[in-house]
N, C-alpha and C positions, 0 to 999 in steps of 0.2 A: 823548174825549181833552181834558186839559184842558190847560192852561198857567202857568208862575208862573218869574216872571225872579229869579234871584238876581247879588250884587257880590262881585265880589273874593274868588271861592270859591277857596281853594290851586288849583292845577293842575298835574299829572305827565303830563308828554310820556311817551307809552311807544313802545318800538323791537319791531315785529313781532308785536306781540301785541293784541288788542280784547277788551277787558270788555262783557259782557251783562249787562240787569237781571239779577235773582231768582239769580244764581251767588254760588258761596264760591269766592276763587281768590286764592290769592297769590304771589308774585312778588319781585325783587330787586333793590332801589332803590340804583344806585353814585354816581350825579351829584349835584353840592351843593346843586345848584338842589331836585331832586327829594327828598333828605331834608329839604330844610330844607319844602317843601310840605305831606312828611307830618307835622313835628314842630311845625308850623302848627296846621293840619287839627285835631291832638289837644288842642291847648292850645284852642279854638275847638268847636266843634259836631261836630267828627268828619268831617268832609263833606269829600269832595274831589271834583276832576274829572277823569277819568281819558280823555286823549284820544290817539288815536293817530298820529305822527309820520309824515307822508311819505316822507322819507329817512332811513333808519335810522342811517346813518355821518354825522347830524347832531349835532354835541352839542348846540348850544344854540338848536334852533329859535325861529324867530319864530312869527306867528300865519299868516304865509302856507303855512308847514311844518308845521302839522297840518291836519288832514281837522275837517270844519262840523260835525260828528255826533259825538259821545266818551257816558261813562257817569257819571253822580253816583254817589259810592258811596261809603259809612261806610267809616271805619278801622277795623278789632276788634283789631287784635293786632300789633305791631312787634315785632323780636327782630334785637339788633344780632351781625352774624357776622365773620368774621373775614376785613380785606381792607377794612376802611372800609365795608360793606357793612351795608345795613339790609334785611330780611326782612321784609313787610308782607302783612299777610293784611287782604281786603277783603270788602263786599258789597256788588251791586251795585242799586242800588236803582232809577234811570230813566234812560229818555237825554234828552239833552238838547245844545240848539241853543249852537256858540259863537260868540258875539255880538262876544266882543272879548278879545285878552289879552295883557297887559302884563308881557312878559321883562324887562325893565329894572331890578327890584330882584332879591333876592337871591332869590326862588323867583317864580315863575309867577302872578301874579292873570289869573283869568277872570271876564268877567261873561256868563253860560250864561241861557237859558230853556229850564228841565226840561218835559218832555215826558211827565203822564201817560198809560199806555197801559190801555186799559180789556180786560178780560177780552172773548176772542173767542169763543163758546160753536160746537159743529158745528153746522151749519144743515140741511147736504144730506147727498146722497151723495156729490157731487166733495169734500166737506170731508173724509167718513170713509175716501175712497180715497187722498184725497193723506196725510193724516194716518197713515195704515195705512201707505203706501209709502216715507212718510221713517224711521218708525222702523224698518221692516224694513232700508229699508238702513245706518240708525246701529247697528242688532242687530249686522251682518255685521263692524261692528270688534269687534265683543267678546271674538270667538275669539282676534283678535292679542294682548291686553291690554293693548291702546290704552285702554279704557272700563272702568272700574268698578264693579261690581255695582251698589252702591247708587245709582250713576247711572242707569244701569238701572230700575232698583226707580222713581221718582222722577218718571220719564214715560210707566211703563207703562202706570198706569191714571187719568193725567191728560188730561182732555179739552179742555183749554184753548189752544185753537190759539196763540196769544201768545206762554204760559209755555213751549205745546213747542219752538215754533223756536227762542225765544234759548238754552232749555236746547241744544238739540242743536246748535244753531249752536256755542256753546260750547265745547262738549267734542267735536265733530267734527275730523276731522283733514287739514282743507281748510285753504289758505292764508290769511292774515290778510287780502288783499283782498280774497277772498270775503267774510272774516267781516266787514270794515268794510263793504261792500256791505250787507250784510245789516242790519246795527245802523241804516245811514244811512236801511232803507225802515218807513215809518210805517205801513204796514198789516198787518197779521198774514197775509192771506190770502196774496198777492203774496209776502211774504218765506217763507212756508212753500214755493209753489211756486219760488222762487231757490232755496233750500234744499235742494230734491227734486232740482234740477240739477246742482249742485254736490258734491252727494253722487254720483250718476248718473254726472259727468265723473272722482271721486275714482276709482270701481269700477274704470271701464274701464282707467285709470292702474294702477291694482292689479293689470289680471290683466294689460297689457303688462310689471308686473316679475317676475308668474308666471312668465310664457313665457319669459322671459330666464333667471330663475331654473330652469326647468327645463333649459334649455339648459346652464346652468351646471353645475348635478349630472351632467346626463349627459355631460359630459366630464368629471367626476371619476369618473363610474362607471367609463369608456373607461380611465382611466388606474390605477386601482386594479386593473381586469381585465389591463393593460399589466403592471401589478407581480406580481401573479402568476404571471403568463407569463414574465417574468425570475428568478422565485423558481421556477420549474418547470426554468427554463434552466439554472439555476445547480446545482440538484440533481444534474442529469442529467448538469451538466459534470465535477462532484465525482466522480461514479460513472466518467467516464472519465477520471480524475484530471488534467482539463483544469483546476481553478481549488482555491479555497481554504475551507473552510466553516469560521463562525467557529467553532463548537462544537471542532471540532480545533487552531483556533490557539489557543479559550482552555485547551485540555486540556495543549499546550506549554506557555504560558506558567505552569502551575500546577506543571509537572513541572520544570519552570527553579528555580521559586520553592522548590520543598521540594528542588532539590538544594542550595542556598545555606545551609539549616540558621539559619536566622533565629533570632529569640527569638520566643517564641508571638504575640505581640500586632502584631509586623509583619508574621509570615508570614499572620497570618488576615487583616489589613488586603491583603495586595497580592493574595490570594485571591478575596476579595470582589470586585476591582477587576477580574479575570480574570474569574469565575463570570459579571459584567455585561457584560461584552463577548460572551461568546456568547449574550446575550438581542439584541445589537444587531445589527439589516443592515451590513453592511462598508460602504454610502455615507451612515451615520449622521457628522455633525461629532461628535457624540459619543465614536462608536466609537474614530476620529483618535486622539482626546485621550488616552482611556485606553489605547491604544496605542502612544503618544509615550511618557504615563507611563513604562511598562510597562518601556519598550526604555531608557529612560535608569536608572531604576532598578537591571535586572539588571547593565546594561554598567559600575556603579560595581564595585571590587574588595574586595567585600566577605569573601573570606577569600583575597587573592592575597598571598603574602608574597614578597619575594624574600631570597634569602639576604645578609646581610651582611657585610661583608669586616671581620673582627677583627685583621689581622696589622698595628699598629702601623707599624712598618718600610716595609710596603710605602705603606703611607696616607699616611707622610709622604714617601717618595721622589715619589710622586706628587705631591703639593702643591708641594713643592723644585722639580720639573719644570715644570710649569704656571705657580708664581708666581713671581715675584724677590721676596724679602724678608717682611713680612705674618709676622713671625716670634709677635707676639700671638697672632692668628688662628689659624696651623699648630697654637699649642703650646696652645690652648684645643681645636682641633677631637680632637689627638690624648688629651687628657684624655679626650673625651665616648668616645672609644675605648675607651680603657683601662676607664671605669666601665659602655660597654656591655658587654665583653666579662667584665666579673665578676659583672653582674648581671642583663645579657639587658634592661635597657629604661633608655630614657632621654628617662622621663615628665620634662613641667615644662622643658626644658629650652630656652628660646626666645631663639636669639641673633642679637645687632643689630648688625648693622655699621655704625659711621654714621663719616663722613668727606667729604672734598669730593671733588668732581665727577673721574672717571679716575683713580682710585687704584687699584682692580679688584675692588669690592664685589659686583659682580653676576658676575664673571668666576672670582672665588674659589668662589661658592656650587655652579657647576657643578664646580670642582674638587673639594670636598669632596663632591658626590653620586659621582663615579667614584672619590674615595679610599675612600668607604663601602662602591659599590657598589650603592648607592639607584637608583632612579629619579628621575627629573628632571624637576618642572615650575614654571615662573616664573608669578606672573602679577603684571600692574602696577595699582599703587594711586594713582597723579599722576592727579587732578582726580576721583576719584573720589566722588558727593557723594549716593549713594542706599544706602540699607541693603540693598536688593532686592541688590547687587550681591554681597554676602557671603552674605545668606540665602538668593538664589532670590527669583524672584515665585511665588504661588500660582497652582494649576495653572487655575483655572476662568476665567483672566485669557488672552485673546486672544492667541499668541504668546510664554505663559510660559516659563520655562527655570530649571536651577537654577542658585544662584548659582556665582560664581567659586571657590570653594572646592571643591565638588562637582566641577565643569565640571574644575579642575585634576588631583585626584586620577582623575578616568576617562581622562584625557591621561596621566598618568604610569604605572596599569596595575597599581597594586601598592598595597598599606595601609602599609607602610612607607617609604613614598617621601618625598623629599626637596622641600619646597612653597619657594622661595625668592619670598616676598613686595618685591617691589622702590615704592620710593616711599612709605613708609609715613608721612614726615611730611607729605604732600598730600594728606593725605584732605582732603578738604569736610563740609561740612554744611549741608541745609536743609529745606523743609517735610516732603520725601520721609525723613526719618530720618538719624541719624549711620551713618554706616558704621565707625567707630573702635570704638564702643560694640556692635555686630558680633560684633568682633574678638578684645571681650574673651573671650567666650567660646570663643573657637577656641582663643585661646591659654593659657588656664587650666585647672591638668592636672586640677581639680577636678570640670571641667564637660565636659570635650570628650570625654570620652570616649563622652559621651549627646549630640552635635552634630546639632540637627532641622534639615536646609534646607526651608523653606517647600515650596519645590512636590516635594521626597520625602516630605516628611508622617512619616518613620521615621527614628527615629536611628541614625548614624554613628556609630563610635568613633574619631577622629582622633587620640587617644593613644599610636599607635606612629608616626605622621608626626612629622618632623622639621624644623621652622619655624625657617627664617634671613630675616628682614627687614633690611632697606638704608635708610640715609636721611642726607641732607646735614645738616641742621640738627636737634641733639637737642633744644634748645629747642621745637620744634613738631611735637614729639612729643605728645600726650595725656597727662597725668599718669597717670591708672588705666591706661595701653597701656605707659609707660615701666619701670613699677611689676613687670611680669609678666615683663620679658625683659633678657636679661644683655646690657649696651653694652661691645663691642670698638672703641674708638677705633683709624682709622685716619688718624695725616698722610700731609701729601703728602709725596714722593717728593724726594730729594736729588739733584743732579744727576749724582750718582756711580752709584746705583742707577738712575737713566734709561740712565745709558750701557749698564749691564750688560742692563737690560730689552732697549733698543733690538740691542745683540748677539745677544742671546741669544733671542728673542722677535719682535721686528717687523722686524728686517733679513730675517729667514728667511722670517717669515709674508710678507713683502708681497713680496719676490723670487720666490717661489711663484707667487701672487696675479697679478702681472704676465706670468708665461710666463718668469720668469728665469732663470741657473745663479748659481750662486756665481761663477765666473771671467768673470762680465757685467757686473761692479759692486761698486765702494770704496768703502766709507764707514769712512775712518779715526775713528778715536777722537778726536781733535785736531775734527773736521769735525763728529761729535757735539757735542762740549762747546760748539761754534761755533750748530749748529742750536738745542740745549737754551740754552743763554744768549740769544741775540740772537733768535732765530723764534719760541720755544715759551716763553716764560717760563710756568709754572702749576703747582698742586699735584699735577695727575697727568700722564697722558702721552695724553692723548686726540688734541692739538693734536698733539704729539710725531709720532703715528700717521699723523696725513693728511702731516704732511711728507715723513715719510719715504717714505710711499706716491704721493706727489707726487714725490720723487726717481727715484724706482723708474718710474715713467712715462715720467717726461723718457728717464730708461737707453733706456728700450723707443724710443721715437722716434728718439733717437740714433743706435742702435743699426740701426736699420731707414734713416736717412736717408744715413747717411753711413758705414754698411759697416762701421765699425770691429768689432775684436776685444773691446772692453773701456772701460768712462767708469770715469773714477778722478774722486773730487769731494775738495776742496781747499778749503783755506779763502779763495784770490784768485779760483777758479773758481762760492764757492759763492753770490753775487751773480745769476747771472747764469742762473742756474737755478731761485732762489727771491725774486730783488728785493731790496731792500734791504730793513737790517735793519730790523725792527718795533721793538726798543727799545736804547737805548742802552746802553753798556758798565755792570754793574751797578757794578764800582766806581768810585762816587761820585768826584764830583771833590775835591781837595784844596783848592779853594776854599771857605773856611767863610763866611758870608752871617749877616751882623746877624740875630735878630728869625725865623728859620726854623730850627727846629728837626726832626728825622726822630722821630714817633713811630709807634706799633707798634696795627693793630687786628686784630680777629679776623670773620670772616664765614663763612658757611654752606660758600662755595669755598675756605678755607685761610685765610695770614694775608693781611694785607697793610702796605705802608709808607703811611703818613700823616704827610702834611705837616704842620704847624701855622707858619701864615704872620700876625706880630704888625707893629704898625705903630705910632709916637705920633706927634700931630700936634695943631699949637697948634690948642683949641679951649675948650671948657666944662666938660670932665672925661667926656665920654660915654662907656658903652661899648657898639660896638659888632661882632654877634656874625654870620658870613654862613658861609656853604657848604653850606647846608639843615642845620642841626644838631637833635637834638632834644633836649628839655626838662633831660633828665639832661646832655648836655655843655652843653648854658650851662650850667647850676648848677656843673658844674666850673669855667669860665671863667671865672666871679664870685667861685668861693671861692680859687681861683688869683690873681688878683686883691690881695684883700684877706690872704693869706699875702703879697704884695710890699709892700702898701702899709706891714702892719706888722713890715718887712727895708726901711723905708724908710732910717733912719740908717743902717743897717750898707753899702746900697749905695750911699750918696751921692749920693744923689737928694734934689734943691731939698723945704723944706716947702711950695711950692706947685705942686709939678711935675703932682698927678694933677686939681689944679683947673684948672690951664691950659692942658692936653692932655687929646684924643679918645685914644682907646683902640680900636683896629681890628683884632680875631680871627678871622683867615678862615682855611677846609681847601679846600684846591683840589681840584676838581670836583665843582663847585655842586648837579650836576646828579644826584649819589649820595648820600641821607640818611645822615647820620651820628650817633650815637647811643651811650650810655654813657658810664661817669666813668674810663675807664681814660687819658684823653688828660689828667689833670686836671696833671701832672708835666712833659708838654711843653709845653702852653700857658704854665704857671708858667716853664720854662726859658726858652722862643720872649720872653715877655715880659718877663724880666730883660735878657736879649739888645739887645732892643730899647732898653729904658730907658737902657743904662749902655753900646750903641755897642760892644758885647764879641762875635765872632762864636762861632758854634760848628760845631764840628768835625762834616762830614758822614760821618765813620765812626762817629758814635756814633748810635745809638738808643735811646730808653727808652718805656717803659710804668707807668702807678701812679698811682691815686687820690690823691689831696691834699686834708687836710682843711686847716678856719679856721689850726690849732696849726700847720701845716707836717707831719703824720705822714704818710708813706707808706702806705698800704693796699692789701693784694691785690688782684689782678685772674685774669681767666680766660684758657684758650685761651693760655698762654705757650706752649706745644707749638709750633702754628701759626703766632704770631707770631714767634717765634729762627726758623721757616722760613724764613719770609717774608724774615728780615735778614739771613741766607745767601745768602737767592737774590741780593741785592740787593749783597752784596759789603762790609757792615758787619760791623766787628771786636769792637764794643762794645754791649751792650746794656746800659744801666741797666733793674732789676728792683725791685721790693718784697722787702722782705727774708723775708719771709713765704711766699712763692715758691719760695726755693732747694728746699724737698723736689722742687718739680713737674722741676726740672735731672734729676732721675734717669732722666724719663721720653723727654727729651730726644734724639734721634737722638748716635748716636755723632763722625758725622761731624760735625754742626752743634757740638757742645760743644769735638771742636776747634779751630776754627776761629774761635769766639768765646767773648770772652770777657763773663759776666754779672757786674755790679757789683750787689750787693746793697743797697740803702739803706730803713733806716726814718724817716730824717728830710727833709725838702727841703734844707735845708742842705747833707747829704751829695751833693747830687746838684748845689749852686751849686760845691761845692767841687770835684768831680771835672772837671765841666765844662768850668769857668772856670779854677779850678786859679790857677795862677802869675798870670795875666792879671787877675785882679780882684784879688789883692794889691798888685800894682805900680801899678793906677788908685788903689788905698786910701790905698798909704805918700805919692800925691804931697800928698796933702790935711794938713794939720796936725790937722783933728778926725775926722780917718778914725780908726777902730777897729782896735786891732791887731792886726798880723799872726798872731798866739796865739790871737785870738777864732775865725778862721779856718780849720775842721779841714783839716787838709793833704792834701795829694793821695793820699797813701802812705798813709793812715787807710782810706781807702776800696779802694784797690786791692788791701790783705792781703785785704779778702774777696771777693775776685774767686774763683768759683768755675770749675772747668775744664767 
């Protein structure tokens, strides 16, 4: 044995493994210390020191954390993988003593003294028995395919007591303390007999997992002989038609399937699916699944029609009964009549009610299924935000189901049944898929007629369904969704049509409701208009409903505490039953207010009145814009604005009136964003107000864009907004002139009751205004503008439309 020290050889901690001279073995370098060791090693002699780590869960051992004994061994071959990962194939050449090793730089130097081992030749007979007994037992892994032939092959007929133990130390499948054990003893003879133990202790380890192991099978034996003994039960039950064999439920499900009369390529498909279920045990999760299939499949209504009601006449008496008013609606439904009744189908036809909140969008949908005669099923689309929801999830998925579309029509029972989609402008969308984009194809006559939901796997024909969808705001509707289905505007409700609803509808429904009779309870007309004005102000009559149902209560209480015959409710009594009123008397007061003007907007729930509150005040010419507005009404506030500045001679206003005053445009309540250029005509008005000390009359309200030049420009949603100034008790709406067609669409009662001033100029709308009042502030001045330049009141009023 000789000896020779070598410096600062690279060196690689290794975790659970020991290299032996004379082996090919490689392995999986992740730590930065250890790649940078071997990308050392290679720039260098090739040579590393491969020692083994005490604590495996150490990353960056010191020299006290590896073991005194490791292996010298060439590089041959790196191969970088994926994972920051380097793949290193070695060989190992001696072992060798370590003397000292320095973690401190960026890889591991060792200074080692190699250890050569001289060949061990057999002497005796202890040499050739021990030698004979370690290989027989390193033979005994062979069968497992723990060992390699040519490992095998390698020490069969090598005599070298040395080379055999490290070889088989090696490749043995004894723990790595053994094998550090083994590597750390310098005699050949001594480490062959550690070797023959070690192996000897592996064996006996082997056949304690035998025994376990046999124990193991033979309780799967016991339990497989268990299953057949259940499968023998089970037969026997069949024959006493105690139980169910799947062969006969798949033989139903196949006789189900050919009565339905399918198209060839579904009926083979839900065949298939059947034929596999009688190959299954009944306590297969398999079985479950395609039996879930199966059962949701048949129970869709795939040839059930119900007949449909053509008699016009009756369809609309129905509707008349049901709803108050909705006359769009009735006289659109009774069209789809008339054209189903001449041609037997009415593909394509996808109508949209959109309107604000309690108008009776969702309440109608069921009146037109019993005017048709359809069946009837709702389903809601608000916060909707998974495509799965429309399509179905696939069936191989935990818990699947089909989607809402499928799920609705096996509710309604019929292929022509009547689907009312409610909330369709709240769909969502996110990583899980659009559900709008769904939708498209349910509702296009092009495509639905072949409609796949995901977990049926076979197409629907949803072409004789009949889709009425609902939604407040047609804005946030989808473009390609708006594009496929006819929009019925519905406003809200006038407070004439409340009173007749509330008679004819909610007095009766919640006197019912309560345990009432008619002769238990008054609710004059006078005591409505009192409820609908000061309780319930809103586009529909939803509010309207709990009041009344709230009255209807109180009766019952009443009635019960203090014995009477009969509650009569009044308008000095109606305090005191419902609290005081919620809002004040709508017609405005006759007090007109500088610098405030009543403008008109539109919102998802009907119209509403907007204030525009202007202010001037000595400062540096600023203008300032508050009540959360966005970007589209300041832009109007500024161009509003700069139309006064240049009406500055005509309203007689100082040349330095806008340098030496702030400018202050607030909408009262801050706390509701406000948005658009339709306010651009009241701010312009609120702001002449202001300047020139002139009030203006709270019976008027106006609406209309205002450009640089002073032109009026149309706006939206005038329908909504003359509501809104109805409810509110205003006589006068200024409009765009451009507008008067949309007067036609107008509710009856609202047109007469107010009256719309047409204007395409700003001027027209100083002059109606201000009128007589800003002529007489004009004639006191000597450079004021004459009274001629000034269109007269009476210019504007001839087009006053009814």
């Amino acid at each position: 044995m000789t000896e020779k020290n070598l410096y600062n050889i690279p060196c690689v901690a290794l975790r659970g493994m020991t290299i032996f001279p004379n082996v090919l073995f490689h392995f999986d370098v992740g730590r930065a210390k250890s790649i940078k060791a071997i990308e050392t090693a290679l720039e260098k002699s090739q040579e590393v020191f491969l020692v083994t780590q005490k604590d495996i869960t150490e990353d960056d051992p010191s020299q006290d954390g590896l073991y005194s004994i490791g292996t010298l061994c060439k590089v041959c071959q790196t191969l970088r993988v994926p994972g920051d990962t380097v793949r290193v194939l070695v060989e190992g050449l001696s072992r060798a003593y370590l003397n000292f090793a320095d973690s401190s730089d960026d890889f591991i130097k060792a200074d080692i003294t190699v250890i050569e081992d001289i060949p061990a030749k057999i002497v005796s007979q202890r040499d050739i028995a021990l030698m004979r007994r370690v290989k027989e037992q390193f033979y005994e892994f062979a069968p497992d395919g723990q060992v390699p032939n040519e490992i095998l092959v390698n020490i069969s007929d090598n005599e070298d007591i040395s080379f055999v133990s490290d070889y088989i130390a090696h490749y043995s499948p004894i723990k790595y303390e053994y094998k550090q054990q083994l590597l750390s003893e310098s005699s050949p003879r001594r480490r062959l007999s550690m070797l023959d133990s070690f192996l000897n202790e592996e064996h006996k380890i082997r056949a304690v997992e035998e025994e376990i192991s046999g124990k193991v099978r033979s309780n799967m034996d016991k339990n497989e002989r268990d299953y057949y003994l259940r499968e023998q039960i089970k037969v026997l039950s069949e024959e006493l038609g105690e139980g169910e064999d799947p062969k006969s439920e798949s033989s139903e499900y196949i006789t189900k399937i050919k009565e339905l009369h399918l198209s060839g390529d579904s009926e083979a498909k839900l065949i298939k699916e059947a034929k596999r279920l009688s190959k299954m045990p009944p306590s297969s999760p398999e079985s479950a699944v395609i039996t879930s299939y199966l059962d949701e499949v048949l129970d869709l209504p795939w040839n059930s029609f119900k007949e449909v009601n053509y008699d016009i006449s009756k369809a609309s008496e129905i509707l008349d009964r049901d709803h108050y008013g909705l006359e769009k609606v009735k006289e659109r439904i009774l069209e789809s009549f008339a054209v189903l009744k001449r041609t037997g189908n009415i593909k394509g036809q996808i109508i949209c009610l959109v309107g604000p909140p309690g108008v009776g969008k969702t309440s109608v949908a069921s009146s037109i299924a019993r005017a048709c005669g359809r069946d009837f099923a709702r389903l809601s689309l608000g916060g909707v935000r998974d495509e799965a929801d429309i399509r179905g999830h696939r069936k191989t998925y935990i818990g699947s189901m089909p989607g809402r579309i499928m799920t609705a029509l096996k509710h309604a029972g019929s292929k022509n049944c009547l689907i009312l989609i409610d909330e369709v402008d709240k769909l969502g969308n996110d990583y899980k898929g659009d559900p709008s984009s769904a939708l498209l194809e349910v509702f296009d006559a092009e495509q639905n007629n072949a409609f796949v939901d995901h977990y049926i796997e076979i197409p629907f024909d949803l072409s004789n369904v009949l889709f009425i969808t609902t939604a407040n705001d047609r804005d946030s509707i989808p473009t390609p969704l708006l594009d496929r289905m006819e929009i019925i505007e519905l406003s809200g409700y006038t407070d004439e049509e409340k009173v007749h609803i509330s008679k004819e509808h909610l007095i009766p429904k919640f006197v019912e409701k309560n345990g009432l009779c008619d002769t238990d309870i008054s609710i004059p007309d006078d005591v409505i208009r009192v409820i609908i004005r000061d309780y319930t102000r809103e586009s529909g009559v939803r509010a309207l409903e709990r009041t009344i149902d709230k009255l209807c209560r109180k009766c019952a209480k009443e009635l019960e505490e203090s014995k009477t015959d009969r509650v009569t409710f009044t308008e000095e009594n109606l305090e005191k039953y419902l609290g005081i009123k919620k809002y004040k008397d709508p017609t405005r007061g006759k007090t007109a207010e500088c610098g405030v003007v009543c403008g008109l907007a539109w919102t998802s729930v009907g119209g509403e009145i907007l204030e525009a509150e202007v202010s001037a005040v000595e400062g540096s010419g600023k203008l300032e814009l508050t009540g959360n507005l966005g970007d589209v009404m300041k832009e109007s506030s500024k161009a509003a604005l700069t139309y006064i500045r240049s009406r500055r001679e005509k309203l007689m206003l100082p040349p330095e009136f806008f340098s030496k005053h702030d400018i202050h445009v607030h909408f009262p309540e801050g706390a509701v964003p406000k948005d658009g250029p339709s306010a651009g005509i009241t701010v312009a008005t609120a702001m002449i107000s202001a300047f020139t000390d002139l009030p203006v009359s709270k019976n008027i309200a106006m609406t209309g864009e205002i450009t640089l030049r002073g032109r009026v420009l149309p706006i939206g949603g005038l329908k909504e907004k003359s509501m809104a100034a109805f409810r509110e008790g205003i006589k006068n709406v200024i409009i765009p002139a451009d507008n008067v067609k949309d007067i036609e669409e107008i509710d009856k009662t609202v047109k007469e009751n107010i009256k719309f001033i047409p204007v395409s100029q700003m001027d027209e709308v100083v002059s109606f205004v201000f009128g007589e009042s800003l002529k007489e502030k004009l004639s006191k001045n000597e450079d004021a503008i004459t009274v001629a330049a000034i269109p007269h009141e009476e210019t504007a009023v001839k087009r006053i439309r009814q």
